[in-house]
C-alpha positions, 0 to 999 in steps of 0.5 A: 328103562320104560316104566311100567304102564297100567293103562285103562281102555276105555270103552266104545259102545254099539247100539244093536236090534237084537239087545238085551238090558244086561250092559245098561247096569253095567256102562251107566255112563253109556250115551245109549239108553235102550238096547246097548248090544255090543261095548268094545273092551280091546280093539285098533280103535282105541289102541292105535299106537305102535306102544299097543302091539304085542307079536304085531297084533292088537286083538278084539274082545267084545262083549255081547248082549243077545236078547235075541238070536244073532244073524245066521253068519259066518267070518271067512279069514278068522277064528273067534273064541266065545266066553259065556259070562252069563246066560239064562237056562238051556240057553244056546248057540248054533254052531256049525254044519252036522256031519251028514251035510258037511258034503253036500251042504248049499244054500238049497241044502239050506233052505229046503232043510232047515236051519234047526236040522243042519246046524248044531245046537250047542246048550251054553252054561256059565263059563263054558269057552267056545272057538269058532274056527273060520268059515264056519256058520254060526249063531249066538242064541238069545239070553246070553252076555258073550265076551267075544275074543279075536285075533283080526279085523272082521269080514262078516257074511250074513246069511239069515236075519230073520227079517228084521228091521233095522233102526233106519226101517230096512231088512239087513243086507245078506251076503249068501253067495260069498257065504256059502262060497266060504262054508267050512266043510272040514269036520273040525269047525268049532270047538267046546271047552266045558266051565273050570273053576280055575286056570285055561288056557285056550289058545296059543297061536301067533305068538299069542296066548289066550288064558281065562283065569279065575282068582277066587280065594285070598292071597292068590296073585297073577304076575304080569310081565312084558306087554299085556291085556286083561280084561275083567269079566266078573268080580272085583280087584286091584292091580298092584304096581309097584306097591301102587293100587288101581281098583278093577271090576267087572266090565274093565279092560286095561293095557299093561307093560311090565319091565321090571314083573313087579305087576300083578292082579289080586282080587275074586275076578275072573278075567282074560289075559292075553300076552306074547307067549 
């Protein structure tokens, strides 16, 4: 029988233009000192085994620090999900075409009305779930730490940058013909999940499950079996095997395998969990 596995990820980090200062405390070993923007928690990068698979899939989960607005975009072949760590007041997210552009949206549409008009702007709170389905154009606000959670690889259009300067002197490139070649224009583009004090369960598609929980009080416990991921976002804790202790805190993301469901989590954290269903 395999043993059970509790295996750290460790993190790759990503200097980005639009950073804030959030993930510098948080990754003090980072080798990126001013505008740390992007730490890849999960990804095929850092877990490129066969070991890793779960239903033949490794997703991607991020976190994102957004000082300022990132690119008016879209993802044309996937859904991401968006889970608000922490943000500062009335901050927001643009997601979306309105319904009364949805038919005739173009980029002339674009241009002549207005990003504000066209799209919707969504005001994020701690804790609130966002999924964003393909094609669908969007924006993180700035203020606002982001874990970001995907199922796929991405193949990012970008639409609008604002005229930003990169880190080599250059505006950024966009991509307006494949983006607006791959808008989508059905009703549903996105959906909001309001804050929960406890247990949600946000997707449940490919084999996979995507559920973030909140252990706030002692004596609760989440069991692990099989294979799964989790990702801590706030708080700290430990992950019991087999009556051995590792300590978790916030930032953490580990690869668990469990053959024998004697894995669980315990601690004041909240955290992703993804695993087959």
């Amino acid at each position: 029988m395999t043993k059970n596995i509790v295996e750290k990820i460790e993190p790759i980090f990503e200097q980005k233009i639009w950073a804030g200062n959030n993930l510098h405390t948080l990754y003090p070993q980072s080798s990126i000192k001013c505008q740390l923007g992007e730490v890849k928690l999960l990804s095929p990068y850092q877990c490129y085994d066969d070991k890793y698979l779960i239903n033949g899939i490794i997703p991607i989960v991020k976190l994102i620090d957004a000082e300022s607005p990132l690119s008016i975009q879209l993802h044309p072949n996937y859904s991401e999900w968006w889970y608000i760590v922490k943000c500062k007041k009335n901050a927001s997210v643009k997601v979306g075409v309105k319904k009364k552009y949805l038919n005739k949206f173009c980029e002339k549409c674009f241009n002549n009305i207005g990003i504000d008009k066209v799209l919707n702007t969504l005001t994020v709170k701690e804790g609130d779930v966002i999924k964003v389905y393909p094609g669908t154009i969007h924006s993180i606000g700035g203020g606002i730490l982001i874990c970001e959670v995907s199922l796929w690889e991405n193949i990012t259009y970008r639409i609008d940058d604002f005229n930003r300067i990169d880190y080599s002197g250059n505006t950024r490139e966009l991509h307006l013909d494949k983006a607006f070649g791959n808008v989508n224009k059905e009703i549903l583009q996105y959906k909001k999940y309001e804050a929960r004090k406890d247990t949600q369960v946000i997707l449940n598609e490919n084999g996979l499950s995507i559920t973030f929980i909140n252990i706030s009080y002692p004596g609760k416990k989440v069991n692990l079996n099989k294979k799964a991921y989790i990702i801590i976002l706030d708080g700290i804790g430990e992950i019991i095997n087999n009556e051995k202790s590792c300590k978790i805190r916030k930032g953490d993301s580990f690869f668990i395998c469990s053959e024998n469901n004697l894995i669980y989590v315990i601690g004041k954290i909240k955290c992703i969990i993804i695993k087959a269903l």
